[in-house]
PDB file of N, CA, C and O in Angstrom, chain B, residues numbered from 101:
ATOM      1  N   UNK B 101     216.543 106.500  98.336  1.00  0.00           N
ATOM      2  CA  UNK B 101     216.925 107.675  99.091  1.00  0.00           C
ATOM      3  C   UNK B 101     217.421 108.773  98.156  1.00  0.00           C
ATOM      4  O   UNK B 101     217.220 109.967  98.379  1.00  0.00           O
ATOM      5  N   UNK B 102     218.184 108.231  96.931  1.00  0.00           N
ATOM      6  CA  UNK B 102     218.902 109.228  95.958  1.00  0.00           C
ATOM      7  C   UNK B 102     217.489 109.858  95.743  1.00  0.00           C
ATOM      8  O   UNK B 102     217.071 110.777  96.447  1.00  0.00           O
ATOM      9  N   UNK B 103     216.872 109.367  94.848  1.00  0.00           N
ATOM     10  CA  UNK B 103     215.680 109.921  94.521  1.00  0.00           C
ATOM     11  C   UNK B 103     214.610 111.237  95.204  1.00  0.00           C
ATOM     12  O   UNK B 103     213.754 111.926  94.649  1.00  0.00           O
ATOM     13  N   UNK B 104     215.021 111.214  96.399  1.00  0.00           N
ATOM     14  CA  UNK B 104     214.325 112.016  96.808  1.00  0.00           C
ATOM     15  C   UNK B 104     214.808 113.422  97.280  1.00  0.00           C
ATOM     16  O   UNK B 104     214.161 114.399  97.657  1.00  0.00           O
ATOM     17  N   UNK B 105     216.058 113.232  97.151  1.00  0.00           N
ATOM     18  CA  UNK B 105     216.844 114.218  97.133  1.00  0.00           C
ATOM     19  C   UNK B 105     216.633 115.935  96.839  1.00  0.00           C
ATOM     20  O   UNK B 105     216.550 116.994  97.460  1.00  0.00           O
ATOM     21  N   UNK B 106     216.607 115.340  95.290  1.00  0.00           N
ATOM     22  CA  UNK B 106     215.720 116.567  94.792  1.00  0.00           C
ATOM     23  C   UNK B 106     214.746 117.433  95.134  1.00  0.00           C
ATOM     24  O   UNK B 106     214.661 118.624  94.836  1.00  0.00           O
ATOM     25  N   UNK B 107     213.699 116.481  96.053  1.00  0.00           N
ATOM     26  CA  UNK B 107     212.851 116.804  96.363  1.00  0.00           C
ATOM     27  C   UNK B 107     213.208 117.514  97.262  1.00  0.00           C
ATOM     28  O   UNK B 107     213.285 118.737  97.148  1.00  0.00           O
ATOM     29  N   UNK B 108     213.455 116.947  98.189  1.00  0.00           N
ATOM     30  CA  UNK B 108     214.187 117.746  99.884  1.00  0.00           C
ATOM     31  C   UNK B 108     214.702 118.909  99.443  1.00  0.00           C
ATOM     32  O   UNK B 108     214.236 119.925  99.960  1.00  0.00           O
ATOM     33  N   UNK B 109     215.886 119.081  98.286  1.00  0.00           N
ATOM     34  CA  UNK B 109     216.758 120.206  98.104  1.00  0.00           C
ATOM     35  C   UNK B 109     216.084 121.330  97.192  1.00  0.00           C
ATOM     36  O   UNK B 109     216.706 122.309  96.780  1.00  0.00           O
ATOM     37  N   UNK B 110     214.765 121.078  96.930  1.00  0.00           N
ATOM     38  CA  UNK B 110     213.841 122.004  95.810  1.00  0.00           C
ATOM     39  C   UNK B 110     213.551 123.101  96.387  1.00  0.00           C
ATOM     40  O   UNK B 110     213.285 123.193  97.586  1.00  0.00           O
ATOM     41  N   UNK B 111     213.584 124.266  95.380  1.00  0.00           N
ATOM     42  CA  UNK B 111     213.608 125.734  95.644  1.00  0.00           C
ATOM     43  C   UNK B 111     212.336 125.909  94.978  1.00  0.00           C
ATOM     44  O   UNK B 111     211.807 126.988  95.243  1.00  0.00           O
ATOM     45  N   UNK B 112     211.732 125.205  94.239  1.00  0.00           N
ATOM     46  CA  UNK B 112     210.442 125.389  92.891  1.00  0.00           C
ATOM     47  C   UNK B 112     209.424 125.929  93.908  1.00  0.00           C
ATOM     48  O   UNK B 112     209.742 126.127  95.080  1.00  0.00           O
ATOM     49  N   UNK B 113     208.257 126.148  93.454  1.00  0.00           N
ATOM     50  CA  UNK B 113     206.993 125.943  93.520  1.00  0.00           C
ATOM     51  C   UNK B 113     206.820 124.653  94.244  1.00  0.00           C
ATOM     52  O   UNK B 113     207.341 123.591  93.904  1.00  0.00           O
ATOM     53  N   UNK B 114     205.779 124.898  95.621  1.00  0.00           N
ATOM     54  CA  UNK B 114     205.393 123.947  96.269  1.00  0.00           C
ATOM     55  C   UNK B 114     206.427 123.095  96.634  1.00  0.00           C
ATOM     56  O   UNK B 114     206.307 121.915  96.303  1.00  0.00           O
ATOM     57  N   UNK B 115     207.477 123.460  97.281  1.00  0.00           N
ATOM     58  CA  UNK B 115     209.108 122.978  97.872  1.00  0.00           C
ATOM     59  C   UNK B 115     208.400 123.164  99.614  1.00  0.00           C
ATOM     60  O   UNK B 115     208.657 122.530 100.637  1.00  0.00           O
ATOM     61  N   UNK B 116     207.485 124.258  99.375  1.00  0.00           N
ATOM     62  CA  UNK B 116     207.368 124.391 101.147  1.00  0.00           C
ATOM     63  C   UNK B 116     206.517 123.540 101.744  1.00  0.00           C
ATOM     64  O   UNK B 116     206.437 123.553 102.973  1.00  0.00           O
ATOM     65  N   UNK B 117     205.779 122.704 101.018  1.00  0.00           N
ATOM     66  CA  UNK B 117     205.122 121.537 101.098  1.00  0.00           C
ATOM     67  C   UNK B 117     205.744 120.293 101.115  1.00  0.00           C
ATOM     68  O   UNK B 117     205.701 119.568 102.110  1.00  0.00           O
ATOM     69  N   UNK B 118     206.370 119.966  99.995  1.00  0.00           N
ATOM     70  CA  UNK B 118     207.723 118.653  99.672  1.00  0.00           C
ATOM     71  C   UNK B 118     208.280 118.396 100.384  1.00  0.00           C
ATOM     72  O   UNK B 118     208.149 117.308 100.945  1.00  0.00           O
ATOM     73  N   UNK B 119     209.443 119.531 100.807  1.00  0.00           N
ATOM     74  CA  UNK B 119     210.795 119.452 101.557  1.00  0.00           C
ATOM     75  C   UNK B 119     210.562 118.732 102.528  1.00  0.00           C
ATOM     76  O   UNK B 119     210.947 117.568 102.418  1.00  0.00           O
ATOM     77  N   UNK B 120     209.682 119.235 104.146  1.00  0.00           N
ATOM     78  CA  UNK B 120     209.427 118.418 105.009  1.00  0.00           C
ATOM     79  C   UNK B 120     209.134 117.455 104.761  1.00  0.00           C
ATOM     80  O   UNK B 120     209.821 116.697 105.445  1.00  0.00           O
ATOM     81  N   UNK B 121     208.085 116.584 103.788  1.00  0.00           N
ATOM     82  CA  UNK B 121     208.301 115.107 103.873  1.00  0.00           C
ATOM     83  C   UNK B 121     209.251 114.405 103.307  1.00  0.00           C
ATOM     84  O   UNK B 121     209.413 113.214 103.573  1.00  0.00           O
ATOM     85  N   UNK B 122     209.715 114.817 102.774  1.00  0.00           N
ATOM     86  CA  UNK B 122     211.001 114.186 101.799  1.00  0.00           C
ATOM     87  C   UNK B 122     212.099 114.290 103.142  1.00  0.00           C
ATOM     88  O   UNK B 122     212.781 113.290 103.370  1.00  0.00           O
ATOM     89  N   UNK B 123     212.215 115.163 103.773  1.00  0.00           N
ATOM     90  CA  UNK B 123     213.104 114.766 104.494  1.00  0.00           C
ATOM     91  C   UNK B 123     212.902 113.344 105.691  1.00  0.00           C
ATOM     92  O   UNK B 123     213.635 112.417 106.034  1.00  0.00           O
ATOM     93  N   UNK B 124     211.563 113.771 106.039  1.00  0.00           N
ATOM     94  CA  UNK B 124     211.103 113.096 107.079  1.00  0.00           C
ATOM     95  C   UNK B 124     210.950 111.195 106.088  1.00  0.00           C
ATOM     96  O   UNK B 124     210.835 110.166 106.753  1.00  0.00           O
ATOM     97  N   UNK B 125     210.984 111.181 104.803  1.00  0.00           N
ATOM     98  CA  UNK B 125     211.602 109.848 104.584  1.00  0.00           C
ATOM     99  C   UNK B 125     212.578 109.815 104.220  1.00  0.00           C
ATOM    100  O   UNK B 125     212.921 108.634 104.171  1.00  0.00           O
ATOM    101  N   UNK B 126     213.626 110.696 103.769  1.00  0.00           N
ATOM    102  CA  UNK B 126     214.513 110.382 103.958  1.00  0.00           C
ATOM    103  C   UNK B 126     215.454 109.239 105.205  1.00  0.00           C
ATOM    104  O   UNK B 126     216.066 108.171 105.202  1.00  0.00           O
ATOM    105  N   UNK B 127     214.992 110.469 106.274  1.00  0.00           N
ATOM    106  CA  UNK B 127     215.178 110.005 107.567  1.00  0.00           C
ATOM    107  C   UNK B 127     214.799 108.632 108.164  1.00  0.00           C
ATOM    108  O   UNK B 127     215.375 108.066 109.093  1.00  0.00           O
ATOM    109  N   UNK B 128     214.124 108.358 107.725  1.00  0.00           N
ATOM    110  CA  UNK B 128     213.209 107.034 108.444  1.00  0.00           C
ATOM    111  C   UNK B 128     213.758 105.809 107.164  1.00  0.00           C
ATOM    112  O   UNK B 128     213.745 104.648 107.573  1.00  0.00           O
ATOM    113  N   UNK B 129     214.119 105.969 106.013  1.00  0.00           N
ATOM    114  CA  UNK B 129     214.715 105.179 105.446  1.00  0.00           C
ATOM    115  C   UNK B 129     216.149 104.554 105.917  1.00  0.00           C
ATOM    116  O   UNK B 129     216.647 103.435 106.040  1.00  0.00           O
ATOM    117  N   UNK B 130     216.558 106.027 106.125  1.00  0.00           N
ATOM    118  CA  UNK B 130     218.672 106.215 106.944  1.00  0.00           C
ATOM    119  C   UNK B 130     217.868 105.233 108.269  1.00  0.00           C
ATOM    120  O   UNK B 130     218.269 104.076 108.393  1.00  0.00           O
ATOM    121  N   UNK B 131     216.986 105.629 109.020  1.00  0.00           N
ATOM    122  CA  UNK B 131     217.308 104.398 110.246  1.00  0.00           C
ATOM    123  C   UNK B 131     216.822 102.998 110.435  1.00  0.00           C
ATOM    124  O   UNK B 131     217.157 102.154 111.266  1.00  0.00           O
ATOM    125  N   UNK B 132     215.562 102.938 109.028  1.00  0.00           N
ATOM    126  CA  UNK B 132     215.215 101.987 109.095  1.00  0.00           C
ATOM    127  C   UNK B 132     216.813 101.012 108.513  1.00  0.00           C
ATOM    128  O   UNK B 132     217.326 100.085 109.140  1.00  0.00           O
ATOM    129  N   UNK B 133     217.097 101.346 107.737  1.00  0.00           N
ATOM    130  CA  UNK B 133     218.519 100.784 107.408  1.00  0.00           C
ATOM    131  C   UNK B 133     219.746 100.269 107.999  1.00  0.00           C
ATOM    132  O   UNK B 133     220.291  99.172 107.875  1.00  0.00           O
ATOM    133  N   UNK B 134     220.222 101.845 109.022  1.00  0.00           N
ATOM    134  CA  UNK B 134     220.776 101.725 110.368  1.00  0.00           C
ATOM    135  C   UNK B 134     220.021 100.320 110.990  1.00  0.00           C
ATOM    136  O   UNK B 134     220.552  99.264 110.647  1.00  0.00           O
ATOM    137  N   UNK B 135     219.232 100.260 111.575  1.00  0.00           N
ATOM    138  CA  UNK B 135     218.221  99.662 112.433  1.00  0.00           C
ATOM    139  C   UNK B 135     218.585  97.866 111.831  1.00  0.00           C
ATOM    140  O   UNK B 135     219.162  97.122 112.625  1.00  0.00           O
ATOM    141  N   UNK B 136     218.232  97.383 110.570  1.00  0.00           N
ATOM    142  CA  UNK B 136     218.051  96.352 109.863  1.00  0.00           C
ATOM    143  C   UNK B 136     219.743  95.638 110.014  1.00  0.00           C
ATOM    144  O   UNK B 136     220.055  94.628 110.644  1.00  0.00           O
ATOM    145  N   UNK B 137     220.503  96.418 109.328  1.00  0.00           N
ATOM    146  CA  UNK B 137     222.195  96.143 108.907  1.00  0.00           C
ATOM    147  C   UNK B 137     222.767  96.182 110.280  1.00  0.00           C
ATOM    148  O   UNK B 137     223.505  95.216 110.474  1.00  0.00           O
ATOM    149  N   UNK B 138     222.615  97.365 111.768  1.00  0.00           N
ATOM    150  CA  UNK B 138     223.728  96.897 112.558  1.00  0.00           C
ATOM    151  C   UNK B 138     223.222  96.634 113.683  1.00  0.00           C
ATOM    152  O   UNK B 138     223.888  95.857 114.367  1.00  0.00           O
ATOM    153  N   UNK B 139     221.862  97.172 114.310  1.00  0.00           N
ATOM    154  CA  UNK B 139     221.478  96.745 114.920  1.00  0.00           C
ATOM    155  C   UNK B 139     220.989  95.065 115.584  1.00  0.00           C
ATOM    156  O   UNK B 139     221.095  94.341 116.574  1.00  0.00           O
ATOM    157  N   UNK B 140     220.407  95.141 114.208  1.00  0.00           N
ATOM    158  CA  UNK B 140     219.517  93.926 115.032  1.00  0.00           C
ATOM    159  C   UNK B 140     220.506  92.205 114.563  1.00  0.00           C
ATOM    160  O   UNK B 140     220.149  91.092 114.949  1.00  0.00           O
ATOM    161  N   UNK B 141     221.469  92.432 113.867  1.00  0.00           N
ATOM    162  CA  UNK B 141     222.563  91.684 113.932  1.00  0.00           C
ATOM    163  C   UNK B 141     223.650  91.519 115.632  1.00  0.00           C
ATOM    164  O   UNK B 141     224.264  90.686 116.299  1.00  0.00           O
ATOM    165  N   UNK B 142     223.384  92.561 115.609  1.00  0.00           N
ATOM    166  CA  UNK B 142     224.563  93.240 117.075  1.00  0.00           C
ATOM    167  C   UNK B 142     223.868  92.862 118.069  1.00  0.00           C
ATOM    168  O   UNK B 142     224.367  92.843 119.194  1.00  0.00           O
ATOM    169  N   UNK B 143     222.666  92.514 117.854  1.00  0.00           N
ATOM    170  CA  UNK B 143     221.399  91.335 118.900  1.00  0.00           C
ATOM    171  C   UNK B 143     221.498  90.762 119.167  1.00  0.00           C
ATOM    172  O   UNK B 143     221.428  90.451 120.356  1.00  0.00           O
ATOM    173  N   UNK B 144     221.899  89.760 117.727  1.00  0.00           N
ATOM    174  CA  UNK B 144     221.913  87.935 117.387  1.00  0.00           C
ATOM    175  C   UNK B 144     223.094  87.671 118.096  1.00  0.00           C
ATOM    176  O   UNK B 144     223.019  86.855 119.014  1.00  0.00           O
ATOM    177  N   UNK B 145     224.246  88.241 117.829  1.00  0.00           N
ATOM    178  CA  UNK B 145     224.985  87.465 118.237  1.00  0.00           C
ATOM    179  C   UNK B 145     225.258  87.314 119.621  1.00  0.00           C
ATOM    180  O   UNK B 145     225.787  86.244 119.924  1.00  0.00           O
ATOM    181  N   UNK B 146     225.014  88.167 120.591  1.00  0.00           N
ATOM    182  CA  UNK B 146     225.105  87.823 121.815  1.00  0.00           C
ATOM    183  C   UNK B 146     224.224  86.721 122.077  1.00  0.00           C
ATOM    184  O   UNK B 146     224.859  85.820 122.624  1.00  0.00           O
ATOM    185  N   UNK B 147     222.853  86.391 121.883  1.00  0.00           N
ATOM    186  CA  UNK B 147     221.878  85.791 122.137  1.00  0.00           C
ATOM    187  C   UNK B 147     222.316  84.668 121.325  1.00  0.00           C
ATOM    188  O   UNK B 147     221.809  83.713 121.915  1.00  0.00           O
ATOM    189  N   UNK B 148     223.110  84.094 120.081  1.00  0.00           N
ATOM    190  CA  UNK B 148     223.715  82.966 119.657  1.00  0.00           C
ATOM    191  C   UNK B 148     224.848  82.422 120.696  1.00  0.00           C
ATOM    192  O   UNK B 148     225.266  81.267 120.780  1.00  0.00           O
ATOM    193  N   UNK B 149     225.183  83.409 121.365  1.00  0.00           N
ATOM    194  CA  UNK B 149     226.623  82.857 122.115  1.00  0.00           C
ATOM    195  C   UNK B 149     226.184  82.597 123.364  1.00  0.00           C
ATOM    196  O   UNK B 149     227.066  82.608 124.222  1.00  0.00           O
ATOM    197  N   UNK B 150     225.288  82.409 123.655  1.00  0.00           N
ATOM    198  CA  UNK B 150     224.473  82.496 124.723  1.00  0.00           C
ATOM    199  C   UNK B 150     223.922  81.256 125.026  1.00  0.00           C
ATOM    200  O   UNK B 150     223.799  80.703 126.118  1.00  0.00           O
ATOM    201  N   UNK B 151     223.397  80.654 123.155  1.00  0.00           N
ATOM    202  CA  UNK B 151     222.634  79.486 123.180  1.00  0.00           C
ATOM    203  C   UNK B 151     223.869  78.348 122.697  1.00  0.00           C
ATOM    204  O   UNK B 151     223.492  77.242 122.309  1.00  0.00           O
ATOM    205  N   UNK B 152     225.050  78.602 122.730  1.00  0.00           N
ATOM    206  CA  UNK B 152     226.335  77.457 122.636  1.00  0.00           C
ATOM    207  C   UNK B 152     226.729  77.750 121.108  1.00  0.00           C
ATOM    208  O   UNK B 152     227.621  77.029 120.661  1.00  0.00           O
ATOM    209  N   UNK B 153     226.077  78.895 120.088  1.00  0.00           N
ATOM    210  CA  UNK B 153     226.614  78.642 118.744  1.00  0.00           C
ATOM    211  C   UNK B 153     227.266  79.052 118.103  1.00  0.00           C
ATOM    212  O   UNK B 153     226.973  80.051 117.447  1.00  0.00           O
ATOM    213  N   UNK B 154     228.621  78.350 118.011  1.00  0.00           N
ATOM    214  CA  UNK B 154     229.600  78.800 117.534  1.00  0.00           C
ATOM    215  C   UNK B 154     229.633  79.975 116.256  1.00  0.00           C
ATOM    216  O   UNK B 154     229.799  81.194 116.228  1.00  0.00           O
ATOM    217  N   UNK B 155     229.372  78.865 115.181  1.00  0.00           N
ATOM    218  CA  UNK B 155     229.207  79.341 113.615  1.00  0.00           C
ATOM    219  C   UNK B 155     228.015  80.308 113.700  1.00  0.00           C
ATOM    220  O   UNK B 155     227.207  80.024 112.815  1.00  0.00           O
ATOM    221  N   UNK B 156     227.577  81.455 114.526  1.00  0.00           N
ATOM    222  CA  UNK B 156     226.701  82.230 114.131  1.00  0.00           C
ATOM    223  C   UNK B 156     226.979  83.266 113.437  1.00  0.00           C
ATOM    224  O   UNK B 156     228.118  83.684 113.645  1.00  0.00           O
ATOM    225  N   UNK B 157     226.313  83.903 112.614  1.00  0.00           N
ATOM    226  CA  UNK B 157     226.971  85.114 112.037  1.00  0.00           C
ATOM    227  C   UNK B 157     227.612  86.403 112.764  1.00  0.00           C
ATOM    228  O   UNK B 157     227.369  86.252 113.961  1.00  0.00           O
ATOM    229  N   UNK B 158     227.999  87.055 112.658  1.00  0.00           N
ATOM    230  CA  UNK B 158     228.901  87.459 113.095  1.00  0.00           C
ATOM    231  C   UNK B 158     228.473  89.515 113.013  1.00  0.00           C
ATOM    232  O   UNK B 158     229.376  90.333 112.842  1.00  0.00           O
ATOM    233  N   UNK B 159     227.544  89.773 113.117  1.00  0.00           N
ATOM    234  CA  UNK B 159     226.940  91.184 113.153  1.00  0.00           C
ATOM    235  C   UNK B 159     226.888  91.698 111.636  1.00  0.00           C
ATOM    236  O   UNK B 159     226.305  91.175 110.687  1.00  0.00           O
ATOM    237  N   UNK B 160     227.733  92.979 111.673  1.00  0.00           N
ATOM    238  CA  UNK B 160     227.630  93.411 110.507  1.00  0.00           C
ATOM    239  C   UNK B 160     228.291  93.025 109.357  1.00  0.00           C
ATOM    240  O   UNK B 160     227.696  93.048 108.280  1.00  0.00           O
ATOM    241  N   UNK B 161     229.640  92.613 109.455  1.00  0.00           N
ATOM    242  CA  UNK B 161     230.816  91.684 108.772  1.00  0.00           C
ATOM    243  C   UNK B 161     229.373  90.665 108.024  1.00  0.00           C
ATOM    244  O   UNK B 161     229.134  90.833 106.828  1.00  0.00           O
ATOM    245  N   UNK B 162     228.865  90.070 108.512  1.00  0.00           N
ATOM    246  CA  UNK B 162     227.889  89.160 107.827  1.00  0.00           C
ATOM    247  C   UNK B 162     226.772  89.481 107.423  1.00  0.00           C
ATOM    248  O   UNK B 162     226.077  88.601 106.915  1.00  0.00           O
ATOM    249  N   UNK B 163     226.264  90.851 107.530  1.00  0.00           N
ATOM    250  CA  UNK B 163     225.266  91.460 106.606  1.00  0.00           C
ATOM    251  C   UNK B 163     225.865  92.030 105.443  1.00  0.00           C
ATOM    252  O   UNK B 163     225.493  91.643 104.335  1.00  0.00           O
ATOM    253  N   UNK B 164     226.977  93.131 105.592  1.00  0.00           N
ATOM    254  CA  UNK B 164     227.832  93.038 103.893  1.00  0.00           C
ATOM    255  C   UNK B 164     227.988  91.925 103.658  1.00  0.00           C
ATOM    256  O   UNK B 164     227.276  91.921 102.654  1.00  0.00           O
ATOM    257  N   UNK B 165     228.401  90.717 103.747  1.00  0.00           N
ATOM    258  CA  UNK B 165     228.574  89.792 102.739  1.00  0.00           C
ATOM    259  C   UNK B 165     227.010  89.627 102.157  1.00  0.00           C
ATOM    260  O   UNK B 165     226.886  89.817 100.947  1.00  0.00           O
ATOM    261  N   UNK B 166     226.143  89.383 102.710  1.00  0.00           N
ATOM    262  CA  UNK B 166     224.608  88.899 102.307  1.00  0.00           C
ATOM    263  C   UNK B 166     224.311  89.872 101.638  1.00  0.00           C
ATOM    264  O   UNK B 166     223.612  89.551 100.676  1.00  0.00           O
ATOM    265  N   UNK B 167     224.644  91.542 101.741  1.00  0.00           N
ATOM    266  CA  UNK B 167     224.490  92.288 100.469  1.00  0.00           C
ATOM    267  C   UNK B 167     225.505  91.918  99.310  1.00  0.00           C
ATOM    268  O   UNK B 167     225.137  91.375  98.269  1.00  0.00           O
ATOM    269  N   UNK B 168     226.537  92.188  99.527  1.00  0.00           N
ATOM    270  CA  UNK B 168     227.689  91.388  98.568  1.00  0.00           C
ATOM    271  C   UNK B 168     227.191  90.225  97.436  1.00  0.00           C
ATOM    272  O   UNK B 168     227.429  90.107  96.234  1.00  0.00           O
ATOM    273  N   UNK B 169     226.747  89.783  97.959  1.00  0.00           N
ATOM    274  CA  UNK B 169     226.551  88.015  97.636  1.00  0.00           C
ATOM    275  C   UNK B 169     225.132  88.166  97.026  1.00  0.00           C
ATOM    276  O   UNK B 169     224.954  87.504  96.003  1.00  0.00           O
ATOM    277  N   UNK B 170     223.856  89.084  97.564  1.00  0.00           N
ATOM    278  CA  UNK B 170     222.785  89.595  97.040  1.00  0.00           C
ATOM    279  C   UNK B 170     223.016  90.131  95.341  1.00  0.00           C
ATOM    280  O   UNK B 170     222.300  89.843  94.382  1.00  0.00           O
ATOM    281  N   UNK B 171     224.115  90.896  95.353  1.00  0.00           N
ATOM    282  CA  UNK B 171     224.315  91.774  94.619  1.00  0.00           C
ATOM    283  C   UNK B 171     224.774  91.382  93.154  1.00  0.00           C
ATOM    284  O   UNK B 171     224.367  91.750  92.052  1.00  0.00           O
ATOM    285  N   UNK B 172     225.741  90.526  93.533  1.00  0.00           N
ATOM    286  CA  UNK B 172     226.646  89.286  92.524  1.00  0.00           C
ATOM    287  C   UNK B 172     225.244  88.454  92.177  1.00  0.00           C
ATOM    288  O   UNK B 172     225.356  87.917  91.076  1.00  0.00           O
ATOM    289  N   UNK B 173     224.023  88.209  92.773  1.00  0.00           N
ATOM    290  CA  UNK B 173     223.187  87.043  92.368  1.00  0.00           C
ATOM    291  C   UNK B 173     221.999  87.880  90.985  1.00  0.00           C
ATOM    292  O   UNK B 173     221.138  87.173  90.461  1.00  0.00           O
ATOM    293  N   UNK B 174     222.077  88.655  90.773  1.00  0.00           N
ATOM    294  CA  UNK B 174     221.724  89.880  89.798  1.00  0.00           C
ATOM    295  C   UNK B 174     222.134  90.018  88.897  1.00  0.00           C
ATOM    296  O   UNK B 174     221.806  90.986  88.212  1.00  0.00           O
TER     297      UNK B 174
END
């Protein structure tokens, strides 16, 4: 997302071309992200508590750790 930044914020030559898509992934990166991390956690767990399971993860609290823990394995 950093990366494209530039692009989006460019005044140069051929910016009036760039900008709009750079934003438009910007955007779709921010929700695919949104979407992945709180959403579809904020799913599971009703539908775990549903099926009797205790120890299920726990929404977003348990996607930072799996980045956390991703991150440390690097």
């Amino acid at each position: 997302m950093l990366g494209l930044l530039p692009m989006a914020l460019s005044h140069e030559i051929g910016s009036k071309t760039q900008r709009p898509q750079a934003i438009v992934v910007i955007g779709g990166l921010v929700m695919a992200t949104l979407l992945t991390l709180v959403v579809v956690p904020a799913l599971y767990v009703p539908g775990s508590a549903r099926r009797g399971d205790p120890g299920g993860p726990s929404g977003l609290p348990y996607a930072l750790a799996l980045l956390r823990k991703a991150g440390r394995a690097e």
